[in-house]
VOVEX-616843 format. One record per residue (C-alpha): residue in three letters; x, y, z; chain. Coordinates in Angstrom, 3 decimals. Example, Ala and Ser with C-alpha at 12.3 -4.5 7.8 and 13.67 -1.06 7.14 Angstrom:
+-----+----------+----------+----------+----+
|  aa |        u |        v |        w | ch |
+-----+----------+----------+----------+----+
| ala |   12.300 |   -4.500 |    7.800 |  A |
| ser |   13.670 |   -1.060 |    7.140 |  A |
+-----+----------+----------+----------+----+
//
This chain:
+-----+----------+----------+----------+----+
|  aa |        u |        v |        w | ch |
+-----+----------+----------+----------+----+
| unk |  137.728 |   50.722 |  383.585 |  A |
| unk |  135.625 |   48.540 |  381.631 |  A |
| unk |  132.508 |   49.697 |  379.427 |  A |
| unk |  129.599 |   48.274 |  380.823 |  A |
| unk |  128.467 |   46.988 |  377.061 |  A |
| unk |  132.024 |   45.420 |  376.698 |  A |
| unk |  132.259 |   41.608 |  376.254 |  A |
| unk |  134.745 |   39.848 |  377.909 |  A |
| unk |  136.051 |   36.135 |  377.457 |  A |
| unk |  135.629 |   33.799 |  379.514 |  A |
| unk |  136.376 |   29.929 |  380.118 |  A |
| unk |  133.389 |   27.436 |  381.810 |  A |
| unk |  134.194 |   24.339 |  382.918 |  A |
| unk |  131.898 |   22.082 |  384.631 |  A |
| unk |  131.675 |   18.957 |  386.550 |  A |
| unk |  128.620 |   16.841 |  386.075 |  A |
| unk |  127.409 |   13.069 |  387.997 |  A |
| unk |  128.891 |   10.689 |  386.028 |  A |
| unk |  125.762 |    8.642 |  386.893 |  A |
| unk |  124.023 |   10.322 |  384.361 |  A |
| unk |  122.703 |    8.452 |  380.837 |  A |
| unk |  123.471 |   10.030 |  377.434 |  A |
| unk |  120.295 |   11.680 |  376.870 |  A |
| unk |  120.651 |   13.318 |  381.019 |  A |
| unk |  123.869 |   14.424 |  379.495 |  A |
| unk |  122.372 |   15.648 |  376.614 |  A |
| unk |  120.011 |   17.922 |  378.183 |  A |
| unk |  122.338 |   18.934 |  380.821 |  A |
| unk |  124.175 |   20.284 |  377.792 |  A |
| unk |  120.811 |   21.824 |  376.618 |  A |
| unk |  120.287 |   23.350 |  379.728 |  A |
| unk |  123.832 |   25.330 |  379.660 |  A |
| unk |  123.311 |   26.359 |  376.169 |  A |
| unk |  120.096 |   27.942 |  377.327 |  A |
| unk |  121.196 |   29.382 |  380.539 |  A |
| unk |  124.162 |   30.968 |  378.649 |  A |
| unk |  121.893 |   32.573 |  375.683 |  A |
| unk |  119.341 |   33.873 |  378.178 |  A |
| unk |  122.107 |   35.921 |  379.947 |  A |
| unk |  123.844 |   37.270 |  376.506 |  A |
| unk |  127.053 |   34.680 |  376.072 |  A |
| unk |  128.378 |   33.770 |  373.024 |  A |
| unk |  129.599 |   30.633 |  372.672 |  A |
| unk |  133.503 |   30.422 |  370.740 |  A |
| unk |  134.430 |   27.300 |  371.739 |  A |
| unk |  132.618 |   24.286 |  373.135 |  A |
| unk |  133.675 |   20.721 |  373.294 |  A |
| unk |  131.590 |   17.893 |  373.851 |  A |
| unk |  130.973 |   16.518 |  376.969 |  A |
| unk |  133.264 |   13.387 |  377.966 |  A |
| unk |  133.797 |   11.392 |  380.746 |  A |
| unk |  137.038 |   11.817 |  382.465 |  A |
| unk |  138.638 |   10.344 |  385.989 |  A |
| unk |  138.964 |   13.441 |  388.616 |  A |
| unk |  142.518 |   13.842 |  389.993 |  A |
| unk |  141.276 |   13.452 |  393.546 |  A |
| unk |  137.216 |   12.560 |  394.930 |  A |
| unk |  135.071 |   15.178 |  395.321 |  A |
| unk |  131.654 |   14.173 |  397.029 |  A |
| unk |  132.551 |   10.238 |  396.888 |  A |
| unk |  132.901 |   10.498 |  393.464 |  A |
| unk |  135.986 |    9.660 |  391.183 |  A |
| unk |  135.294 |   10.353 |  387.755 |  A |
| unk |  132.653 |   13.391 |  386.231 |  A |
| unk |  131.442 |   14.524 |  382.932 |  A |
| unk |  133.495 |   17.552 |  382.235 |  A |
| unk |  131.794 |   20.139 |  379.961 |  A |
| unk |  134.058 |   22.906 |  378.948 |  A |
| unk |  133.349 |   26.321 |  376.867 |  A |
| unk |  135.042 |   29.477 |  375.844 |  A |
| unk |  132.902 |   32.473 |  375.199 |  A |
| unk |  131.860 |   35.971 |  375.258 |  A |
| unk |  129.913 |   37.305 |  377.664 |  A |
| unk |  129.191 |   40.738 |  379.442 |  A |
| unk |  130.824 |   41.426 |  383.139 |  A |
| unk |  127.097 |   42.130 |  384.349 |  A |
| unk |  125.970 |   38.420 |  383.438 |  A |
| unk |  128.845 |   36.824 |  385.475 |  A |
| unk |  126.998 |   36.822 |  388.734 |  A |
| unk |  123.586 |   35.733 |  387.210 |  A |
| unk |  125.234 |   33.021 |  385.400 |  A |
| unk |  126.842 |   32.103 |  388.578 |  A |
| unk |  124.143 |   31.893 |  391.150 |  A |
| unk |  121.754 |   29.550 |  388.522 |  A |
| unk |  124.859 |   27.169 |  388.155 |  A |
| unk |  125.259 |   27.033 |  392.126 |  A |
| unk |  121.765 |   25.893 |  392.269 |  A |
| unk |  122.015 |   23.230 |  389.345 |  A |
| unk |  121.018 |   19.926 |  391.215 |  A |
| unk |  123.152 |   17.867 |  388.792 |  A |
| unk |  126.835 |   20.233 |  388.964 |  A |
| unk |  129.262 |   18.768 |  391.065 |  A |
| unk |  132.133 |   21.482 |  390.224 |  A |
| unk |  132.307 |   24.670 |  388.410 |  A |
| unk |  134.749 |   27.074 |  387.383 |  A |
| unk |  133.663 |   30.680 |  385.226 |  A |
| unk |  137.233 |   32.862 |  384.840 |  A |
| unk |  137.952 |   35.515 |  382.587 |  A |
| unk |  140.815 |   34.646 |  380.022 |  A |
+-----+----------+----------+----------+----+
//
């Protein structure tokens, strides 16, 4: 059983509109940095966003901006993280697993 005040790592990767312009990409990214501080993460590992072809459509679309980041985060934050990404108007796709 885990401590409640135990951190955990975790991988993110997201899926954003590859309609976007660089500075909707940039704040995109600003908006993840802040929604992951708010609920406690830290950050480990983050690479930039790029622009990469999907291996099959999702939603019409054939290529996304994949954002991807390893960090630390508490077990409690999970679902909070969760349900604000689920209601990100921009995310097409969005994976949060423990490593």
């Amino acid at each position: 059983m885990l401590k409640s005040g135990a951190m955990n790592n975790y991988e993110l990767t997201i899926l954003i509109k590859p309609d976007l312009g660089e500075k909707e990409v940039a704040k995109e990214a600003k908006n993840l940095a802040d929604l992951l501080e708010k609920a406690g993460a830290k950050i480990i590992k983050k690479l930039e966003p790029a622009k990469k072809a999907l291996a099959y459509e999702i939603k019409k679309l054939r290529e996304a901006y994949y954002f991807y980041l390893e960090l630390e985060l508490k077990p409690e934050a999970v679902l909070a993280i969760d349900q604000k990404l689920k209601l990100q108007e921009n995310t097409i796709r969005y994976l949060l697993v423990r490593k």
